[in-house]
N, C-alpha and C positions, 0 to 999 in steps of 0.2 A: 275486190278485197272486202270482206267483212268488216264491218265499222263495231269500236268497240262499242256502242251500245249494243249491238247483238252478241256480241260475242259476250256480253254479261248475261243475256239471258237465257243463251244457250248454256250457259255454265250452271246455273241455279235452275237450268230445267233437269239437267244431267245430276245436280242435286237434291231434286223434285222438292224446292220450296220456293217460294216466289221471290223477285229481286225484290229488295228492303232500298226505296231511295228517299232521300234524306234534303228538305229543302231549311236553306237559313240565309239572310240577306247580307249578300256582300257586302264587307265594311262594320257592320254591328260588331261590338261596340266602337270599331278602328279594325284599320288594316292588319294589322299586325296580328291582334286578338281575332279576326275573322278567320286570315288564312292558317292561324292554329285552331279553329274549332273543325272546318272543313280538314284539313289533315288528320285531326283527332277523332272525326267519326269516320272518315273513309277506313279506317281498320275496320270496321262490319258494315257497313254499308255498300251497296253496289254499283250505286250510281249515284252522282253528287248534285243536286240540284242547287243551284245560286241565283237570289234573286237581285236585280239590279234597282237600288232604293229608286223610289219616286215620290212627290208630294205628293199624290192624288193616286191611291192603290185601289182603285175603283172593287176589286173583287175579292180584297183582303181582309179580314177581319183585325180588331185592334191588337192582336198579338203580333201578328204581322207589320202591322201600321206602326206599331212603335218601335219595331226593329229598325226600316225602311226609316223614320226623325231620327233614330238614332244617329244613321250613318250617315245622311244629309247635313245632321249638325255637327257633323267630324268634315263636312266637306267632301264624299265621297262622289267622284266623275267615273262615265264610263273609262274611261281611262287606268283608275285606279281598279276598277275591277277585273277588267283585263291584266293588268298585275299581278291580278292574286291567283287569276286564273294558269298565267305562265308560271307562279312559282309554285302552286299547288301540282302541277304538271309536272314537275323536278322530285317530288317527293315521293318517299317509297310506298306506301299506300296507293300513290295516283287510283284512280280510278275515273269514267267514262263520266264529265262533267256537260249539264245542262244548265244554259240560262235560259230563266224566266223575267220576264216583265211585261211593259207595255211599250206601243208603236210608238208613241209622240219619241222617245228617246233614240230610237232607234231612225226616225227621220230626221230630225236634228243634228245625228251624228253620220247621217250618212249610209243609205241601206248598204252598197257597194263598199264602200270603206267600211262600216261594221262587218261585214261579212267577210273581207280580206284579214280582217284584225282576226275575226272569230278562227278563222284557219290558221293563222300564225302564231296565235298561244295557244291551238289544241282545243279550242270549244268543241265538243261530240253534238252538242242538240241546241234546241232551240223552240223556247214556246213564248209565244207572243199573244195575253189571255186578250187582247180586245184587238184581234187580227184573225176575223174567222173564214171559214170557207161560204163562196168560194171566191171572194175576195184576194184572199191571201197565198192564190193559185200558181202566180207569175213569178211572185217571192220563193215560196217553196221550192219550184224548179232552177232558181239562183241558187238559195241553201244547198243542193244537191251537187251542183258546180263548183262550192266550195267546198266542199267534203262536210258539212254541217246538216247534221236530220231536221226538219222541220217537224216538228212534234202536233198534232192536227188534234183538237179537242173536241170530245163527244158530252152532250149533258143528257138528261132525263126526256127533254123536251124533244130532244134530236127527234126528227120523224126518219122511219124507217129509208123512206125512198135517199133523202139525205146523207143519212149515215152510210149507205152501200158506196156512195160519192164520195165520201169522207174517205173511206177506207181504202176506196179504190187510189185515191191519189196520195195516200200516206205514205212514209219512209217506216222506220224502223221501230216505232213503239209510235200506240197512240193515248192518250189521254181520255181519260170516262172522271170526271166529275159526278160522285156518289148522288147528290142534292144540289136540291136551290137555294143555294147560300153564299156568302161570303166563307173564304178560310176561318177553321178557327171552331167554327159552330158547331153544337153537339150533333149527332148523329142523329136526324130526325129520321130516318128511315131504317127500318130494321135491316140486320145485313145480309138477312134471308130472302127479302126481296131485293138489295142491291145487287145478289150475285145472281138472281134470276133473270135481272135486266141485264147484268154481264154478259150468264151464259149467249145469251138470244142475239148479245151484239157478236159473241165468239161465234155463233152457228154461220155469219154470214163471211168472215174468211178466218177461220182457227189459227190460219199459220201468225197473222199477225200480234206483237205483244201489245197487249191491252193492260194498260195501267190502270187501279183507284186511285182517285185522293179526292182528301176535303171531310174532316171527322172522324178521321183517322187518329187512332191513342195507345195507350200502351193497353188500354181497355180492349178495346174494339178490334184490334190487328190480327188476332190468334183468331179469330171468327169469320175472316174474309182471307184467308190465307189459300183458297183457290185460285185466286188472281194469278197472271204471270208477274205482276208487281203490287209494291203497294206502296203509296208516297205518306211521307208525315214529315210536319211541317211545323205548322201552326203551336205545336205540342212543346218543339224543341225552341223557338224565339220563344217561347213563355217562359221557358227554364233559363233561356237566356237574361229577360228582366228580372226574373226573381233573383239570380244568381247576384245581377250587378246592384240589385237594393240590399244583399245580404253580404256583400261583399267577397264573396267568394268566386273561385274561378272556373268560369265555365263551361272553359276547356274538357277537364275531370268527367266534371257533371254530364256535359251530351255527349262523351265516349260514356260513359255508363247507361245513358239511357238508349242510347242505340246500341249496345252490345245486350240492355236487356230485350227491343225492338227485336231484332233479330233470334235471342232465343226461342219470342213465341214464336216463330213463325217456319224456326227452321226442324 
């Protein structure tokens, strides 16, 4: 059976625009106010990206980083997130959710018990940013066991011979991080050569969906809209602080910025 990560991308190929997927950290600013932002943009977005707060967001830039103290100082446990992830699952939007973080949390909590957890509220994917290949080989083939995609990350540096290993052991979407950066950073690279390094990764197997992200905007989206996806992130926790120093709610706000997301691209 098809995993609905594919089955989003086979829809938005049959729509000929890329999947629009949408990351913000679970818990920001609280439970409650999380699992209404995530409901609230799953109306145009395709796929839901959640990231799980940690103290030490080694590859996240500070828009990210103060999303991730936000919810730490609300007290936010894997625990709680997997809550938001089974009630998010309940609602009519649902769409094909992925968690993002790091290992330390995820050994702490138990690979085998996170992974039974991950299937029992409906986790679709899983990206684990400092768990690389091929390292992260044995795990992946567990992820598959439990109905959960292991999401395998390409960068700039990836050397060829590499990346055909990468691909070859992936599941159903892979990640290309645009540049060498933390989340968040402007687009140092034109995105006429980011899709050139796309293409050359799609020559060595096309069937598989290859993701952007990392400088991704409401700027830059409409100019890289060849991709099979394109992640933004970093963009919507920014609107998310602004929101809560302006007092407004932020709900409104990232349903509108990801239904405008979506218009460039579709």
């Amino acid at each position: 059976m098809s995993s609905k990560i594919l089955l989003a991308f086979k829809k938005c190929k049959i729509e000929k625009r890329p999947a629009l997927l949408t990351y913000t950290v679970a818990g920001d600013n609280s439970k409650k106010k999380s699992l209404e932002i995530i409901k609230s943009i799953a109306e145009h977005a395709d796929i839901i990206e959640l990231g799980f707060p940690h103290n030490t967001p080694i590859a996240d830039g500070p828009q990210i980083q103060q999303s991730s103290f936000r919810a730490l100082k609300k007290g936010i446990k894997l625990q709680d997130v997997f809550k938001i992830v089974k009630d998010f699952k309940k609602s009519k939007h649902s769409k094909p959710l992925i968690l993002m973080g790091y290992l330390n949390l995820v050994l702490q909590y138990g690979k085998v018990r996170f992974l039974k957890e991950c299937k029992k509220f409906g986790v679709d994917g899983l990206i684990i940013v400092d768990f690389p290949f091929p390292e992260n080989k044995k795990f992946a083939k567990q992820c598959k066991k439990y109905s959960v995609n292991f999401i395998q990350l390409l960068s700039p540096t990836t050397s060829k011979k590499r990346m055909k290993e990468i691909i070859r052991n992936s599941h159903d979407m892979i990640y290309y991080i645009s540049m060498l950066s933390t989340t968040g950073a402007k687009l140092k690279v034109s995105p006429k050569k980011i899709l050139e390094q796309y293409k050359s990764i799609k020559k060595i197997n096309s069937k598989k969906n290859l993701v952007i992200g990392f400088g991704i905007t409401t700027k830059t989206i409409s100019s890289l809209k060849n991709a099979d996806g394109l992640v933004v992130g970093s963009q919507l926790c920014k609107e998310i602080t602004k929101c809560l120093k302006r007092r407004q709610n932020p709900v409104t706000k990232l349903n509108k910025m990801v239904s405008s997301l979506k218009r460039r691209i579709s």
